[in-house]
C-alpha positions as a LaTeX table, in Angstrom:
\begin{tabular}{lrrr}
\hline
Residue & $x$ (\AA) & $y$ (\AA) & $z$ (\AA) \\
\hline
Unk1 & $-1.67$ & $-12.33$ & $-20.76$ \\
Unk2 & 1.32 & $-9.69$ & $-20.28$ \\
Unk3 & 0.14 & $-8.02$ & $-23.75$ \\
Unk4 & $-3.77$ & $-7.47$ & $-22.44$ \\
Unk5 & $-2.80$ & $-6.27$ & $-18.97$ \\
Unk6 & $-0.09$ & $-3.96$ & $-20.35$ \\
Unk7 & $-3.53$ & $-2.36$ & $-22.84$ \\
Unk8 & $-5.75$ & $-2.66$ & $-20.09$ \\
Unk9 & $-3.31$ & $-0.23$ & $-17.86$ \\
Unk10 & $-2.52$ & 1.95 & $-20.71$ \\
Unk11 & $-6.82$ & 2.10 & $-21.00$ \\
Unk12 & $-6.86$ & 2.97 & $-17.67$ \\
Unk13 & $-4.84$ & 4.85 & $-16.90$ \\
Unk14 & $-5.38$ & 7.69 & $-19.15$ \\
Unk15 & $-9.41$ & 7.23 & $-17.63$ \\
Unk16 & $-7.89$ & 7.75 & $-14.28$ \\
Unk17 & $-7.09$ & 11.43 & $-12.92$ \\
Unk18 & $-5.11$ & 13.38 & $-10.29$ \\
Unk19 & $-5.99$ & 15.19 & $-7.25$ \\
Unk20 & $-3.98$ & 16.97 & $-4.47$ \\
Unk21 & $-4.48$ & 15.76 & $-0.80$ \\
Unk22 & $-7.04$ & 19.23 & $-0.89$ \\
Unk23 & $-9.07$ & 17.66 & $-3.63$ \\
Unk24 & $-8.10$ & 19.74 & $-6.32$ \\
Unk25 & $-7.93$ & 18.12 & $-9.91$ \\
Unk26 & $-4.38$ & 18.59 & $-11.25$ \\
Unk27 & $-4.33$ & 18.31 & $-15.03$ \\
Unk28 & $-1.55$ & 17.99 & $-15.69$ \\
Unk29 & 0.12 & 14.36 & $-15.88$ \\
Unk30 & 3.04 & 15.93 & $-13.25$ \\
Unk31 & 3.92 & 13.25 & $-10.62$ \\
Unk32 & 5.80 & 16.97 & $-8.69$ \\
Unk33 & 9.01 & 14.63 & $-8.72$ \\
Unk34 & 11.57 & 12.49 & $-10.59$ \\
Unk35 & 9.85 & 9.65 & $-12.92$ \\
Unk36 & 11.85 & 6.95 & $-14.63$ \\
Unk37 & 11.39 & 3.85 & $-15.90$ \\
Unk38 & 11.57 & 0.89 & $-13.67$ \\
Unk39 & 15.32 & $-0.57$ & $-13.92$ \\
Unk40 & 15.13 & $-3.99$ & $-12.91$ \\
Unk41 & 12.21 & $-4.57$ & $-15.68$ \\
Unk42 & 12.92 & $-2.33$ & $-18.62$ \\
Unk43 & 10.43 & $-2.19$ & $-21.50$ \\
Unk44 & 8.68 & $-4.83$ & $-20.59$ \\
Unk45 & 5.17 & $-2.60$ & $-19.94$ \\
Unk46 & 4.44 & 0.48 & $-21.58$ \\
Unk47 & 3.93 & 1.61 & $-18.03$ \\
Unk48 & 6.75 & 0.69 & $-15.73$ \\
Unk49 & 6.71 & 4.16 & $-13.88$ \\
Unk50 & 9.09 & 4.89 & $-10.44$ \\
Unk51 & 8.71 & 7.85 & $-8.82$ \\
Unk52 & 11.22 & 9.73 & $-6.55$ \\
Unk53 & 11.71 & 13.00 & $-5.13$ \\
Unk54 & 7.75 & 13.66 & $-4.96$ \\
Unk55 & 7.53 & 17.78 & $-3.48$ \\
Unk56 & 3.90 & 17.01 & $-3.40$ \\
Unk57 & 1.65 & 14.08 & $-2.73$ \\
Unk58 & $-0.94$ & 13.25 & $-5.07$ \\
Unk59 & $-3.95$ & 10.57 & $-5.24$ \\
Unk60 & $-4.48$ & 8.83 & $-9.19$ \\
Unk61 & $-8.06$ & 7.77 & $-8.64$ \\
Unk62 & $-9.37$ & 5.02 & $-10.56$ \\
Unk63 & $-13.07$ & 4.60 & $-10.75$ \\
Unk64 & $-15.15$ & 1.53 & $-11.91$ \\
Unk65 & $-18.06$ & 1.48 & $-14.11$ \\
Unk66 & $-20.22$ & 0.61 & $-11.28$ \\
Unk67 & $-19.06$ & 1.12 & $-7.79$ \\
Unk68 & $-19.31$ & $-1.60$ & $-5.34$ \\
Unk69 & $-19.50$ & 0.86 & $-2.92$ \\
Unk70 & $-16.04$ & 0.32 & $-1.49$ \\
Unk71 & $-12.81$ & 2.40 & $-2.04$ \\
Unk72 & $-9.30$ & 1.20 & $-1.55$ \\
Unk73 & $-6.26$ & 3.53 & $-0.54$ \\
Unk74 & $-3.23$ & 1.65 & $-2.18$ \\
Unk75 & 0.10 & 2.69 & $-0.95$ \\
Unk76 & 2.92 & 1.20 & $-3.35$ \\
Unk77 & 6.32 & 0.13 & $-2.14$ \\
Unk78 & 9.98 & 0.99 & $-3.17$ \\
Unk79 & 11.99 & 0.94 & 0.01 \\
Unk80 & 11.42 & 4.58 & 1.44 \\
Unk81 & 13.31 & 5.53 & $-1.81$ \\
Unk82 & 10.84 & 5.28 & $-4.43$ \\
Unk83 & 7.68 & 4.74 & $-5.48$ \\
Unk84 & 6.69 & 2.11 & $-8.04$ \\
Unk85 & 3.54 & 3.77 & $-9.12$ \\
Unk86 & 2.62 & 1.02 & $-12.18$ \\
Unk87 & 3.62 & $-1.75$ & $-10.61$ \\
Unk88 & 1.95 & $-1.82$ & $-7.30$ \\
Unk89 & $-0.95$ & 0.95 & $-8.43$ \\
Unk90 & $-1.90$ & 1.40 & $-12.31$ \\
Unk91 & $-1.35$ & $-2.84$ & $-12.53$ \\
Unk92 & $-4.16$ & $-3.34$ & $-10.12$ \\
Unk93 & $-6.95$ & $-1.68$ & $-12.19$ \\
Unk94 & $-7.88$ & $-4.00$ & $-14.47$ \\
Unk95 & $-8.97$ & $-6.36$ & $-11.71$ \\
Unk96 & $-10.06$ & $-4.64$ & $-9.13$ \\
Unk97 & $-12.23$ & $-2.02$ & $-11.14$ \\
Unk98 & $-14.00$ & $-5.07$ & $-12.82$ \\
Unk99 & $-15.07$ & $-5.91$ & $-9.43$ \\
Unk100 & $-16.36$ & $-3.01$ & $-8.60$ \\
Unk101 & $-13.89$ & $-1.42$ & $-6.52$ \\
Unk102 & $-12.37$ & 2.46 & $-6.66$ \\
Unk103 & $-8.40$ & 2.70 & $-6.39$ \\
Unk104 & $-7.10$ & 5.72 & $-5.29$ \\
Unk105 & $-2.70$ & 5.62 & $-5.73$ \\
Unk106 & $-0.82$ & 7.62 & $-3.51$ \\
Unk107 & 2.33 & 9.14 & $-4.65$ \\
Unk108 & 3.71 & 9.99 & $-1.22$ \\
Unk109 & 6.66 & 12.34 & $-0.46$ \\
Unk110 & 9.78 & 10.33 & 0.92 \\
Unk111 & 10.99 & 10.13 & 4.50 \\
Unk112 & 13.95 & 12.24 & 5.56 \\
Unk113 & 15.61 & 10.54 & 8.99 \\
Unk114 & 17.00 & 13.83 & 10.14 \\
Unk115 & 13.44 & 15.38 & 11.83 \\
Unk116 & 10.61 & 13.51 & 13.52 \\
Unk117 & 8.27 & 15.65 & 10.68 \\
Unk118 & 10.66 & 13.92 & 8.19 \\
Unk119 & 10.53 & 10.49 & 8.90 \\
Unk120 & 6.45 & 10.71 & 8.87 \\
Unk121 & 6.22 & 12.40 & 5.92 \\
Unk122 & 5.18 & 9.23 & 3.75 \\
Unk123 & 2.45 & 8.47 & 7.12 \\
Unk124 & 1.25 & 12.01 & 7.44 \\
Unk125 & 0.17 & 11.77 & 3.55 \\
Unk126 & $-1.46$ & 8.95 & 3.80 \\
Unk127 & $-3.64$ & 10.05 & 6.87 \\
Unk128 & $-4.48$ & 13.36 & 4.76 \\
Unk129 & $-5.52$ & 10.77 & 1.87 \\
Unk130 & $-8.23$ & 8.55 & 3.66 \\
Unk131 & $-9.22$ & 11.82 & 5.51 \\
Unk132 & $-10.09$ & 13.30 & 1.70 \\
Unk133 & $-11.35$ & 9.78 & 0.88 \\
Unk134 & $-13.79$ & 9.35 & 3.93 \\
Unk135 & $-14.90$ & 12.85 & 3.73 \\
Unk136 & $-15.74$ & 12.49 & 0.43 \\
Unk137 & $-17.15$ & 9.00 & 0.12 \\
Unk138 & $-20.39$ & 9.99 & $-1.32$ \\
Unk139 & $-18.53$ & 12.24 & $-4.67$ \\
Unk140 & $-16.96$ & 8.38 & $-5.70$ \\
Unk141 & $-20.35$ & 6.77 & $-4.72$ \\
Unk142 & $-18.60$ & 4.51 & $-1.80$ \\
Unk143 & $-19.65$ & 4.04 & 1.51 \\
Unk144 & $-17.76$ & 5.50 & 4.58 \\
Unk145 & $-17.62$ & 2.55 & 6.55 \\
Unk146 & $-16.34$ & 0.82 & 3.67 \\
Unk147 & $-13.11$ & 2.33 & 2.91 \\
Unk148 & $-9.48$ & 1.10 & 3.61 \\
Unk149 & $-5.95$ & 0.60 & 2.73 \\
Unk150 & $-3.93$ & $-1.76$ & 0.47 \\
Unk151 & 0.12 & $-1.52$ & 1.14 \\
Unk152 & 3.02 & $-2.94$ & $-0.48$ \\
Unk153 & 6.30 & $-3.66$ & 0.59 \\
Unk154 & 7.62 & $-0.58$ & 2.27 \\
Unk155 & 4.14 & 0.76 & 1.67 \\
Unk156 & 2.52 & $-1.58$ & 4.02 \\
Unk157 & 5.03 & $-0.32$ & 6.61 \\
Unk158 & 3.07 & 2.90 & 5.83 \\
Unk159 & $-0.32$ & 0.96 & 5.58 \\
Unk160 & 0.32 & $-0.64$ & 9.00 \\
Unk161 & 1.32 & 2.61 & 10.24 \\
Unk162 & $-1.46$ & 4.56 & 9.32 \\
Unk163 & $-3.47$ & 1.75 & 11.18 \\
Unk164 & $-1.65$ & 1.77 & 14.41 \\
Unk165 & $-2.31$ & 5.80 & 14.21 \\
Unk166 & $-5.30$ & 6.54 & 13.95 \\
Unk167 & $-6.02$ & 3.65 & 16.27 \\
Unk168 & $-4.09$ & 5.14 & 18.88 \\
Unk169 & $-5.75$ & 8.71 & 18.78 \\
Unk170 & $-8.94$ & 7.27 & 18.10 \\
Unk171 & $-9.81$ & 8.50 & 14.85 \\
Unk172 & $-12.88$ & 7.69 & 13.24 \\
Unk173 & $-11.17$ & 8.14 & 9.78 \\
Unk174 & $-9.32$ & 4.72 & 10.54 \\
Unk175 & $-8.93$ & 2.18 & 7.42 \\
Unk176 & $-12.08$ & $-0.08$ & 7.53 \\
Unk177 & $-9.81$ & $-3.08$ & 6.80 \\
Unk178 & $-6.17$ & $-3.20$ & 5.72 \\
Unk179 & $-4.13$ & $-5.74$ & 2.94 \\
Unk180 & $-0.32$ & $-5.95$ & 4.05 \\
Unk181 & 1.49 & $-7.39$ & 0.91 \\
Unk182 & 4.94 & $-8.58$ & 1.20 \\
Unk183 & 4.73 & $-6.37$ & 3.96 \\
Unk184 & 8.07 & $-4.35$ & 6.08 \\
Unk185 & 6.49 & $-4.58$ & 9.80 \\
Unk186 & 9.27 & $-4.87$ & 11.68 \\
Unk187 & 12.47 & $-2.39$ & 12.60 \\
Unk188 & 14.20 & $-4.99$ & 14.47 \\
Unk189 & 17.76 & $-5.61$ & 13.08 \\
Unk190 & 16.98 & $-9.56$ & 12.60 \\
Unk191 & 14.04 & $-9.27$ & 10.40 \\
Unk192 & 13.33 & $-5.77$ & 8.99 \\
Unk193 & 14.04 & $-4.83$ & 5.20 \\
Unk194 & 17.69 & $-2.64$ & 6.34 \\
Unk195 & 17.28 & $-0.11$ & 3.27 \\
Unk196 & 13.91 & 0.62 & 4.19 \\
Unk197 & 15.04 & 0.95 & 7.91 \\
Unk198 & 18.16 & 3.39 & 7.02 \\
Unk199 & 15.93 & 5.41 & 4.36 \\
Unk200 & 13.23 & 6.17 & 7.21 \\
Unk201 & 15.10 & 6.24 & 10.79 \\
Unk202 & 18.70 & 6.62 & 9.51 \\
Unk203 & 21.78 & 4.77 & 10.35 \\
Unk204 & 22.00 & 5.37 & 13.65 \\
Unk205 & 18.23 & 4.85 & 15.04 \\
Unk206 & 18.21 & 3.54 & 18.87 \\
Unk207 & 16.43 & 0.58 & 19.56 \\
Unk208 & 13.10 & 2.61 & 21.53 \\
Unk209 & 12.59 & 4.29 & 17.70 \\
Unk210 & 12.99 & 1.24 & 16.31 \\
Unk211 & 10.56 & $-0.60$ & 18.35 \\
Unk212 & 8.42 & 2.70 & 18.35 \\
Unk213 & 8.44 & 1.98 & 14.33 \\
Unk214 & 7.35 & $-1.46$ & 14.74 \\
Unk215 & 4.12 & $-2.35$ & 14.26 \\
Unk216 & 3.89 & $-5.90$ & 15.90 \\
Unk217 & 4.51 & $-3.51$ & 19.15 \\
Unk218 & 1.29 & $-1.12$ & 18.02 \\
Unk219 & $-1.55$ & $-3.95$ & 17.47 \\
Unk220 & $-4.33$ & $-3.29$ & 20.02 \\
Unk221 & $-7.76$ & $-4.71$ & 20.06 \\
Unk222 & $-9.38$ & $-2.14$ & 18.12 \\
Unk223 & $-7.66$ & $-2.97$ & 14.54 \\
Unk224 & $-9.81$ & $-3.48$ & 11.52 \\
Unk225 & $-9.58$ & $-6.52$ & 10.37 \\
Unk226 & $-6.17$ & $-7.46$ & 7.97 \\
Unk227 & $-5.29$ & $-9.51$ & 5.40 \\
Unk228 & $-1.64$ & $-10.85$ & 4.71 \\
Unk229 & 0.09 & $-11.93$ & 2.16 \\
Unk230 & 3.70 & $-13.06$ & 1.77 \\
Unk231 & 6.40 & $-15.75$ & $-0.01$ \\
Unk232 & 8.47 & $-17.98$ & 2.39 \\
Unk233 & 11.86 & $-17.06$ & $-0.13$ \\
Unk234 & 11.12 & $-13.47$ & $-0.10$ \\
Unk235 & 14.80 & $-12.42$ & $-0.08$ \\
Unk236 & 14.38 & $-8.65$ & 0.56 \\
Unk237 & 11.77 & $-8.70$ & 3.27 \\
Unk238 & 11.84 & $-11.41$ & 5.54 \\
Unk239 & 8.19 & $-13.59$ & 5.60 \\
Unk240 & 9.13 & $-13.48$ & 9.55 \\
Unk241 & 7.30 & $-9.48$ & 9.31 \\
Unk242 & 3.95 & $-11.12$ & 8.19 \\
Unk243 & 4.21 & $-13.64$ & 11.07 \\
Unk244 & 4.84 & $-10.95$ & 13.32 \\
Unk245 & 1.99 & $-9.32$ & 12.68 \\
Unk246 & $-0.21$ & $-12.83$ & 12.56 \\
Unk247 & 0.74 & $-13.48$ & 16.19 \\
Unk248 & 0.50 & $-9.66$ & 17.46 \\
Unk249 & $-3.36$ & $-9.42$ & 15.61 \\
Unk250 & $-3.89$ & $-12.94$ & 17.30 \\
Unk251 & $-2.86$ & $-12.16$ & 20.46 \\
Unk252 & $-5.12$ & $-9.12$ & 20.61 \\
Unk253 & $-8.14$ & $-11.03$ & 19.02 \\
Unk254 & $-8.37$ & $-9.10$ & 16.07 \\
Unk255 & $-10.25$ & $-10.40$ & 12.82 \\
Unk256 & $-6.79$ & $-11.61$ & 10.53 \\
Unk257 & $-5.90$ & $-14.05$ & 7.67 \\
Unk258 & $-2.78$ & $-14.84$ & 6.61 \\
Unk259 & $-1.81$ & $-16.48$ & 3.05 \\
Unk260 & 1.97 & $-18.01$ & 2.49 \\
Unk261 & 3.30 & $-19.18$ & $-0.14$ \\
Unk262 & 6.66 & $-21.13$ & $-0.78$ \\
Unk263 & 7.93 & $-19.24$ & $-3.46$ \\
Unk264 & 7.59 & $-16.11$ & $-5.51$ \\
Unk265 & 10.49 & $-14.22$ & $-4.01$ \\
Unk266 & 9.65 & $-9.88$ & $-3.33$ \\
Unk267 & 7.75 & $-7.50$ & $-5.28$ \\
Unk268 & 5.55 & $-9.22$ & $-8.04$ \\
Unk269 & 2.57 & $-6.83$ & $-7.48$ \\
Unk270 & 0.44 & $-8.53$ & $-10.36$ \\
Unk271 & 2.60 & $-8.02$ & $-13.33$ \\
Unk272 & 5.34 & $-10.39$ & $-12.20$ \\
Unk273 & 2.93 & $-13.33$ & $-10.34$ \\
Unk274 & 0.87 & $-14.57$ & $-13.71$ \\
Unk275 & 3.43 & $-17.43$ & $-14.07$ \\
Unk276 & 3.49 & $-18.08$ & $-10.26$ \\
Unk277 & 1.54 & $-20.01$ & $-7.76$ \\
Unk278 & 1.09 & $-16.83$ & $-5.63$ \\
Unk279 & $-0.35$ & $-14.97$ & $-8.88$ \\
Unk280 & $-3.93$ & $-15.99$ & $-7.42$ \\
Unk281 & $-3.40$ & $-13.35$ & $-4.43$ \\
Unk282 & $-5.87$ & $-10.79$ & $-5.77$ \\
Unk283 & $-8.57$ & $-13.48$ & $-5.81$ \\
Unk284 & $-7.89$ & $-14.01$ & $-2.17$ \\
Unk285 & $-8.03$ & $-10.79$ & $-1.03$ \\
Unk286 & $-11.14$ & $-10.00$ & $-2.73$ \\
Unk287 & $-12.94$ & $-13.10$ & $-1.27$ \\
Unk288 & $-11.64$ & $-11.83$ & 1.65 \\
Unk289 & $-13.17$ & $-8.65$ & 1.56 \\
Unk290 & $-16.23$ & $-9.28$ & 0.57 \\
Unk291 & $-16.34$ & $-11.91$ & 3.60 \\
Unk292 & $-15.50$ & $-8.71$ & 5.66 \\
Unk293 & $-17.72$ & $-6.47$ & 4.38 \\
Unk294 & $-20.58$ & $-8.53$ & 3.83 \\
\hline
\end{tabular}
């Protein structure tokens, strides 16, 4: 299982290509930051790539034989420090492109706590990215009102946030549905990931930015649907941020289901779940979508 995944991404991945949040093709294979090898799983996938101090954002698109018609925005996690690019973006290709869907991986620049520009770095490039992806729905053969965002981790604090903005300024570039996987939500002290938290407001962030930053605070009536996903003995972000969320979507009636599972602990993407209960969660949010989209 681990052997044809680990092909399948290496396949894949060199099929895939670059682009600048402009829609320029970049050539080179230049992630415009720091890549290493992921350390808490060394050489166990030929691809295994973290990126950090990204100068510029860039979108790895990843196109299917034959398009469903829908395009997916995945924003990876790493704790406002990082971004695991393979794990949480090249690992979902193999699936997802066999169903028909287009990927697009942002490698976003990291938050800086010190100016307001600064800590929405990481947001601002993801609103650029699904602005270039809507705009150009018809050059990837997708349909406009069927594009949205998949976030991991830290990156569905982003996902979540890029939501909750567009929402609020009534933008008609706003996700078409969103996937919150092991999701941060939450900048309150009790539940929130800290190290995401410190990398994005700082040390010292009052408690109005923090609840400003929350996004069980944002949910109005006008979210796309979402789908969430999260372990009960996830020990880096608490499963209290998905069932945060849960109760703000319900609350404002919006279109939301929730998956938990007892264990499987933080940041399997796909790579890490095949020997776990929870390794079914791409399944589930595919039946999901199409249930959504139908």
């Amino acid at each position: 299982m681990k052997s044809v995944l680990d092909e399948n991404m290496q396949h894949l991945s060199q099929l895939s290509c670059h682009i600048d949040l402009r829609g320029k093709e970049i050539f080179e294979d230049d992630f415009y930051g720091k890549v290493y090898d992921d350390p808490e799983h060394p050489g166990e996938y030929h691809l295994n790539r973290v990126v950090t101090d990204v100068r510029f954002p860039l979108l790895t698109v990843f196109k299917p034989e034959k398009s469903n018609g829908t395009g997916i925005l995945v924003i990876p996690g790493g704790g406002y420090q990082a971004v695991m690019f393979d794990k949480e973006g090249t690992a979902l290709a193999p699936f997802f492109l066999s169903e028909g869907y287009t990927l697009f991986v942002l490698t976003y620049r990291l938050p800086s706590s010190e100016t307001e520009e600064g800590k929405n770095r990481a947001l601002n490039d993801a609103v650029q990215a699904l602005s270039l992806i809507k705009r150009n729905a018809e050059q990837w053969a997708l349909q406009k009102n069927r594009i949205g965002v998949l976030g991991f981790s830290a990156g569905g604090h982003i996902a979540a946030s890029l939501v909750s903005c567009l929402d609020q300024h009534g933008r008609s570039e706003c996700p078409d549905f969103a996937g919150l996987i092991y999701p941060v939500i939450s900048m309150s002290d009790e539940i929130t990931h800290q190290g995401s938290k410190e990398r994005l407001l700082g040390l010292e962030a009052s408690d109005s930015t923090a609840m400003q930053y929350s996004i069980e605070n944002c949910v109005t009536s006008t979210f796309p649907p979402v789908f969430l996903l999260h372990c009960c003995d996830d020990p880096l972000v608490p499963v209290n941020n998905s069932l945060k969320m849960f109760q703000a979507l319900l609350k404002h009636n919006v279109p939301v289901e929730m998956h938990l599972f007892q264990s499987g602990g933080h940041g399997f993407g796909v790579q890490w779940a095949s020997e776990l209960p929870v390794h079914v969660w791409p399944e589930l949010f595919v039946t999901w979508l199409k249930s959504r989209l139908s």
